[in-house]
N, CA, C and O atoms as CSV, one atom per row, in Angstrom:
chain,resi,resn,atom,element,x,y,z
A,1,UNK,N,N,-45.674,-25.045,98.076
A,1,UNK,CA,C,-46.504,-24.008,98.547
A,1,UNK,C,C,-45.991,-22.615,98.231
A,1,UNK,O,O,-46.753,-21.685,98.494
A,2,UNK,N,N,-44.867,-22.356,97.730
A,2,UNK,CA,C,-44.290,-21.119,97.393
A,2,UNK,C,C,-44.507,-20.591,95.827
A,2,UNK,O,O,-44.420,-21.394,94.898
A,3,UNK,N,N,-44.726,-19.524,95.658
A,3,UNK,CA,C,-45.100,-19.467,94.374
A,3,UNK,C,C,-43.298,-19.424,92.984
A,3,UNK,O,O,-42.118,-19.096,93.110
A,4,UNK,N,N,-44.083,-19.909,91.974
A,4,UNK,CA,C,-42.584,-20.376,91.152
A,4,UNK,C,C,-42.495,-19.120,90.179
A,4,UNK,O,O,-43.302,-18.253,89.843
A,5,UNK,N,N,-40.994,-19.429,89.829
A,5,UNK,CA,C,-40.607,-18.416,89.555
A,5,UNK,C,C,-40.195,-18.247,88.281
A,5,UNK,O,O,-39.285,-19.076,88.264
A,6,UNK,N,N,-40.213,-17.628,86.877
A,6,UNK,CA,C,-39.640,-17.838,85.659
A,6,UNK,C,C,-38.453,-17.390,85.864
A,6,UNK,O,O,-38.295,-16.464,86.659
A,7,UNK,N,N,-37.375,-17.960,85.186
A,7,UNK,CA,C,-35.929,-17.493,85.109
A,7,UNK,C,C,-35.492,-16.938,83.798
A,7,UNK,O,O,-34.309,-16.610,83.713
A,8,UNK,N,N,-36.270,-16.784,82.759
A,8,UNK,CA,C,-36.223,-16.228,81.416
A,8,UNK,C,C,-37.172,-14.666,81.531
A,8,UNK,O,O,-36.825,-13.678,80.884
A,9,UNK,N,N,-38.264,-14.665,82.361
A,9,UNK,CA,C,-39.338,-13.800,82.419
A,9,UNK,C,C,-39.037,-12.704,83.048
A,9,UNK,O,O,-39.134,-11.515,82.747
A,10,UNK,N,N,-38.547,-13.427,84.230
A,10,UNK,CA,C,-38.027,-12.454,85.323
A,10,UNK,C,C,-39.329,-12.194,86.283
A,10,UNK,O,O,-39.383,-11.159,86.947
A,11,UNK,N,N,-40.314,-13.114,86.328
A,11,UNK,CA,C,-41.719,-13.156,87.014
A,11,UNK,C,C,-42.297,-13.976,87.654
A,11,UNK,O,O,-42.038,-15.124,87.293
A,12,UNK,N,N,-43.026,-13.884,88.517
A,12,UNK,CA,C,-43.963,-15.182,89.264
A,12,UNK,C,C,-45.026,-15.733,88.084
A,12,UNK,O,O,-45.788,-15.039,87.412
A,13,UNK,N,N,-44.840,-17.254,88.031
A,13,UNK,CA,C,-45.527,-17.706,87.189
A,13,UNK,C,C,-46.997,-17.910,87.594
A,13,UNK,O,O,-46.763,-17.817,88.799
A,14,UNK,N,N,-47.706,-18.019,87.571
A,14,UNK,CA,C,-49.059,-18.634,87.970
A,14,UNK,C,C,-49.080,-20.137,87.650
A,14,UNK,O,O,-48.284,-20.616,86.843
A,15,UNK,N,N,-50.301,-21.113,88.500
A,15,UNK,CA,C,-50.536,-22.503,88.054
A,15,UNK,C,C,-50.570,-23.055,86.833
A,15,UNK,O,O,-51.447,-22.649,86.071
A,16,UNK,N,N,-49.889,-23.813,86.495
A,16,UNK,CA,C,-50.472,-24.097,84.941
A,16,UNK,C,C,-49.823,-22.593,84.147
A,16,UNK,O,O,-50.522,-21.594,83.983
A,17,UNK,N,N,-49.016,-22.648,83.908
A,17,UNK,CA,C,-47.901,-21.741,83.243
A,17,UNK,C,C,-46.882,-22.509,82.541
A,17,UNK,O,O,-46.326,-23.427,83.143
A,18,UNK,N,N,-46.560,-22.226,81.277
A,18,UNK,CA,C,-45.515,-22.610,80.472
A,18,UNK,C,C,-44.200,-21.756,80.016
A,18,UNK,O,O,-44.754,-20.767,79.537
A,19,UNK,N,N,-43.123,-21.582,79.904
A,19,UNK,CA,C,-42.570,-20.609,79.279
A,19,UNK,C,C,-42.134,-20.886,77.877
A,19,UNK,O,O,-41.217,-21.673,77.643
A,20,UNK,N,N,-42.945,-20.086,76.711
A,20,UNK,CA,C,-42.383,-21.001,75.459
A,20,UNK,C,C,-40.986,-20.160,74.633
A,20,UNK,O,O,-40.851,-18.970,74.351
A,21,UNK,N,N,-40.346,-20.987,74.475
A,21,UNK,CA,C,-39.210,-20.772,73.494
A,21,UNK,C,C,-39.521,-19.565,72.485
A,21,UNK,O,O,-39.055,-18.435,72.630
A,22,UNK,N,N,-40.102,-19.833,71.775
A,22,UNK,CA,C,-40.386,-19.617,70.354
A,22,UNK,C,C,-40.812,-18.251,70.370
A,22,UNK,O,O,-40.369,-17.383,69.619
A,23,UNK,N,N,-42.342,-17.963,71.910
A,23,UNK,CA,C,-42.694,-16.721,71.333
A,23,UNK,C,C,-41.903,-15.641,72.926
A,23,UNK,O,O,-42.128,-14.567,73.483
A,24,UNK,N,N,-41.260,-16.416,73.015
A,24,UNK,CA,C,-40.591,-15.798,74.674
A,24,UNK,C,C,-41.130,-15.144,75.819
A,24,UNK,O,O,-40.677,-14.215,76.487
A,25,UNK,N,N,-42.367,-15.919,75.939
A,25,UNK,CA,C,-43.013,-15.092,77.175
A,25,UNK,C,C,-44.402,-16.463,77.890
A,25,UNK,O,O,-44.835,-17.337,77.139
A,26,UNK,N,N,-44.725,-16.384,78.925
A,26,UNK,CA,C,-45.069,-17.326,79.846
A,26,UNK,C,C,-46.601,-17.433,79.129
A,26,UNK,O,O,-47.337,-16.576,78.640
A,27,UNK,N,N,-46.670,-18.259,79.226
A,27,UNK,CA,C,-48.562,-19.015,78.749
A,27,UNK,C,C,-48.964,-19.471,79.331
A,27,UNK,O,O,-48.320,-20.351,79.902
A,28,UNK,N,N,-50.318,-19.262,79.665
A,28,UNK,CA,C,-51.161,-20.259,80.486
A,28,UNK,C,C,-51.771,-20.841,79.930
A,28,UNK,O,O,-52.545,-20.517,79.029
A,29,UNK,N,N,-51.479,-22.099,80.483
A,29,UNK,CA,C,-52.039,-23.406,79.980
A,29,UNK,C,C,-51.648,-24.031,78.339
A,29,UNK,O,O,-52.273,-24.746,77.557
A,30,UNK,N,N,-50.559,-23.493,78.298
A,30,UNK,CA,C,-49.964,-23.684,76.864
A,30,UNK,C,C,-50.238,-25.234,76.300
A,30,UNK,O,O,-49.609,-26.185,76.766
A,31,UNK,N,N,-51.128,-25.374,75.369
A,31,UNK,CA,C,-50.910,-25.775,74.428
A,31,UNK,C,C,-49.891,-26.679,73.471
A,31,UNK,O,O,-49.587,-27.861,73.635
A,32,UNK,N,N,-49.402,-25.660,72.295
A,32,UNK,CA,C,-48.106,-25.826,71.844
A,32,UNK,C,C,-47.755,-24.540,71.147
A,32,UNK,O,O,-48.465,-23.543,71.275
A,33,UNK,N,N,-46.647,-24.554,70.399
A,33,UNK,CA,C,-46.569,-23.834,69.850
A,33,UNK,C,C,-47.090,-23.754,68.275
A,33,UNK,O,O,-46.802,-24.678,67.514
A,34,UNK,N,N,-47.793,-22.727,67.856
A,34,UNK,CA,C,-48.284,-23.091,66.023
A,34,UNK,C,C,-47.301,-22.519,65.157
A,34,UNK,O,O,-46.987,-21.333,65.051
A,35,UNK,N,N,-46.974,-23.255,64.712
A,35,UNK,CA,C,-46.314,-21.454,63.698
A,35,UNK,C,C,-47.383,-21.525,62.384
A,35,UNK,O,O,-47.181,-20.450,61.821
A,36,UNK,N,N,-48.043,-21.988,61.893
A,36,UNK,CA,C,-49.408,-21.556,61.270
A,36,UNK,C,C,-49.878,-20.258,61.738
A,36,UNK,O,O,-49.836,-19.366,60.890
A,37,UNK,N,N,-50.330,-19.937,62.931
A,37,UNK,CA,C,-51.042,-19.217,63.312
A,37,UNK,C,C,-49.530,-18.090,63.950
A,37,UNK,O,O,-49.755,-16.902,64.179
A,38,UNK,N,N,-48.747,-18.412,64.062
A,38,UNK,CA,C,-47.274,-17.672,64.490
A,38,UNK,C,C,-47.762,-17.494,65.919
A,38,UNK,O,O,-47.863,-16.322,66.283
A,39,UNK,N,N,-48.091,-18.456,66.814
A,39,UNK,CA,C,-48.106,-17.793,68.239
A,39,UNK,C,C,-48.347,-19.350,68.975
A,39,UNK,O,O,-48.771,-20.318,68.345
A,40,UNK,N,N,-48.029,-19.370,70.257
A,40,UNK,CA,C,-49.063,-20.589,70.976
A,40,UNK,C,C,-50.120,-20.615,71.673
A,40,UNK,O,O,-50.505,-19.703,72.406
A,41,UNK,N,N,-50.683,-21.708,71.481
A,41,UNK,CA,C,-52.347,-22.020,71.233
A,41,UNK,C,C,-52.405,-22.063,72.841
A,41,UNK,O,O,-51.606,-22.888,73.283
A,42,UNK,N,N,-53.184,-21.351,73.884
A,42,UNK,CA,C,-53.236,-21.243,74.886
A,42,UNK,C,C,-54.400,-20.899,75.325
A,42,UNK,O,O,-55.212,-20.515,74.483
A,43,UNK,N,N,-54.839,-20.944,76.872
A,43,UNK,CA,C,-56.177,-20.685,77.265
A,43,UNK,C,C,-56.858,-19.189,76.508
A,43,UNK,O,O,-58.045,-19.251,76.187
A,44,UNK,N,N,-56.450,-18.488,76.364
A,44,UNK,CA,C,-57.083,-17.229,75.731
A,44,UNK,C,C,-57.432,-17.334,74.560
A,44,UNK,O,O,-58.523,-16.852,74.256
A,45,UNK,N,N,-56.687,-17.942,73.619
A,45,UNK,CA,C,-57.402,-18.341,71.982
A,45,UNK,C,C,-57.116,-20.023,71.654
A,45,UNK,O,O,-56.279,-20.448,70.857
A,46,UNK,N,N,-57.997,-20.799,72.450
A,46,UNK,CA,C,-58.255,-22.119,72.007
A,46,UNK,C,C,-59.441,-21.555,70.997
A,46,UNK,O,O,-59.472,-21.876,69.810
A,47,UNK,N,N,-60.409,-20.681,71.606
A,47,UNK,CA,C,-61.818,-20.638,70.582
A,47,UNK,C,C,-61.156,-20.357,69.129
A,47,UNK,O,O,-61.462,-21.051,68.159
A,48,UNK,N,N,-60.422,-19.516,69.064
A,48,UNK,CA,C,-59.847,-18.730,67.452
A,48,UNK,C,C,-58.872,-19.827,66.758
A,48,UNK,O,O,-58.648,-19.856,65.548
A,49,UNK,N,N,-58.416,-20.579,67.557
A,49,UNK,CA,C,-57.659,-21.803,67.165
A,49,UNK,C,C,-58.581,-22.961,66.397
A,49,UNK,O,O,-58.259,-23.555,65.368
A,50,UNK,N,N,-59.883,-23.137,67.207
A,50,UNK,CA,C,-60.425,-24.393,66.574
A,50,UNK,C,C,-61.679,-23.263,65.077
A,50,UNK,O,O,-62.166,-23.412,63.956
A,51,UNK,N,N,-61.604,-22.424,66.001
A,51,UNK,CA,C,-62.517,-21.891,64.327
A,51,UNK,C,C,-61.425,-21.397,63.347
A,51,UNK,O,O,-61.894,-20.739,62.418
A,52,UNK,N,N,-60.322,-21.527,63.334
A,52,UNK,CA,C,-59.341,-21.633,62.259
A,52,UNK,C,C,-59.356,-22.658,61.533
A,52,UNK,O,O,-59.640,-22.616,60.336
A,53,UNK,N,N,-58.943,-24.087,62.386
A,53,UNK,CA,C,-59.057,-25.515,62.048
A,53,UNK,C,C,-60.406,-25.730,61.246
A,53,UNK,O,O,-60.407,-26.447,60.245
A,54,UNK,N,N,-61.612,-25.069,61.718
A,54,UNK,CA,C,-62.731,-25.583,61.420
A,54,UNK,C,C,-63.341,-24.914,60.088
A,54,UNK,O,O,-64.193,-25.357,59.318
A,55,UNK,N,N,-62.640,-23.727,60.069
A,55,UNK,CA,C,-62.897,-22.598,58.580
A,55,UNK,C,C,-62.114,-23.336,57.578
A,55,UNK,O,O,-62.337,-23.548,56.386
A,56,UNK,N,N,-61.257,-23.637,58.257
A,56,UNK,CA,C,-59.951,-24.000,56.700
A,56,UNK,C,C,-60.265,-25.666,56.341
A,56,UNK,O,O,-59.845,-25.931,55.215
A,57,UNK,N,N,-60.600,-26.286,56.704
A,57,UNK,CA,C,-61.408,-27.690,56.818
A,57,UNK,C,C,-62.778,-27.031,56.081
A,57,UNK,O,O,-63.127,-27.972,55.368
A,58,UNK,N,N,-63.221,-26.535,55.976
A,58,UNK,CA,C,-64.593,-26.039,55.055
A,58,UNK,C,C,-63.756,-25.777,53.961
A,58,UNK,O,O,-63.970,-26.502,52.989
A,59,UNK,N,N,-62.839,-24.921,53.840
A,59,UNK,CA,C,-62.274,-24.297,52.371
A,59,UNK,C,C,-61.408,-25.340,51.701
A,59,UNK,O,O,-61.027,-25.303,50.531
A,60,UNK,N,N,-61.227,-25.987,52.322
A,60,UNK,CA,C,-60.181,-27.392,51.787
A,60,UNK,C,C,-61.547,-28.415,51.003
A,60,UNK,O,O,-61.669,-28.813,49.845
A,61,UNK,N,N,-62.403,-28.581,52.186
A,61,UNK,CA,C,-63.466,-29.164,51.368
A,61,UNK,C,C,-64.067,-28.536,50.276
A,61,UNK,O,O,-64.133,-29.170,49.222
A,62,UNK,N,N,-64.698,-26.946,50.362
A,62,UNK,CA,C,-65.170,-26.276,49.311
A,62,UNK,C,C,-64.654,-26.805,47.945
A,62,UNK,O,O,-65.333,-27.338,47.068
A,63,UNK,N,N,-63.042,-26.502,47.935
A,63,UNK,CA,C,-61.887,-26.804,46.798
A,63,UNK,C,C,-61.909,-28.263,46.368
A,63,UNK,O,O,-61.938,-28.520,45.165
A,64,UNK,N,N,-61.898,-29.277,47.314
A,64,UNK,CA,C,-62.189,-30.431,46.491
A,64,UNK,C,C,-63.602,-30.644,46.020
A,64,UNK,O,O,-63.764,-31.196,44.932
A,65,UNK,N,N,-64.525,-30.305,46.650
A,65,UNK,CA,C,-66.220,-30.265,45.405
A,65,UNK,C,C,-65.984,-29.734,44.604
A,65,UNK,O,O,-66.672,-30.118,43.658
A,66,UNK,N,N,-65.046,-28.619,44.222
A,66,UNK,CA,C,-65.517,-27.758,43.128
A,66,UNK,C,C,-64.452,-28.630,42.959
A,66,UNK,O,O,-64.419,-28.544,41.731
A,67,UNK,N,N,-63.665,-29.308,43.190
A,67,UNK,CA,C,-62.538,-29.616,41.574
A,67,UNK,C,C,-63.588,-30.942,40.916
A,67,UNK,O,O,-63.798,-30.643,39.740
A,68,UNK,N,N,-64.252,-32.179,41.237
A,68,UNK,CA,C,-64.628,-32.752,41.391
A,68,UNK,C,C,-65.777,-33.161,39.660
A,68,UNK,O,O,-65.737,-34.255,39.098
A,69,UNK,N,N,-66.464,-32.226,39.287
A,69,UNK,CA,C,-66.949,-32.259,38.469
A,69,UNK,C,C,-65.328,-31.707,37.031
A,69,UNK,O,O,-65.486,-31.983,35.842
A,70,UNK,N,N,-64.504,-31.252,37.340
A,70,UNK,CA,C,-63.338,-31.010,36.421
A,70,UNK,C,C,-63.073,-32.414,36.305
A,70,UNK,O,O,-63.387,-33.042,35.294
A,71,UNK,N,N,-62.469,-32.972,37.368
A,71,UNK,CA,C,-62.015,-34.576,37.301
A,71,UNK,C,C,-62.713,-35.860,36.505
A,71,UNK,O,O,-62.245,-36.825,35.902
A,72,UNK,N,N,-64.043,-35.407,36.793
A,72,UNK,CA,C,-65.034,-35.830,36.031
A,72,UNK,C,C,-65.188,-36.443,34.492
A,72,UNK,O,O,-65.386,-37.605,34.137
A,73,UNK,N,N,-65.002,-35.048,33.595
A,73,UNK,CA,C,-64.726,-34.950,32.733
A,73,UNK,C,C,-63.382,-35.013,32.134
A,73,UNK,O,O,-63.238,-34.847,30.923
């Protein structure tokens, strides 16, 4: 019932709080850490996270259609 405390932060954490290594400061609802994107994937940019995944999954595909007719021949 007491609220918790970071020992790296020097702050009251809130529910569902992580403290990550990598980018040194408390997250909510952390995720993980990306280093793709250089940060962790957390409640504030899950949206910018999956339209990353979902843009670069189009351009990966784009690149194999267009190689496709090269291979071809």
């Amino acid at each position: 019932g007491h609220p918790r405390w970071c020992n790296v932060c020097k702050i009251v954490k809130p529910d569902r709080c992580h403290h990550c290594s990598e980018c040194n400061r408390c997250v909510l609802r952390m995720d993980h850490h990306c280093p793709w994107v250089n940060g962790c994937i957390g409640f504030d940019n899950y949206k910018y996270f999956y339209l990353f995944i979902f843009y670069g999954s189009l351009a990966s595909l784009w690149v194999v259609g267009s190689m496709i007719p090269m291979l071809i021949q």
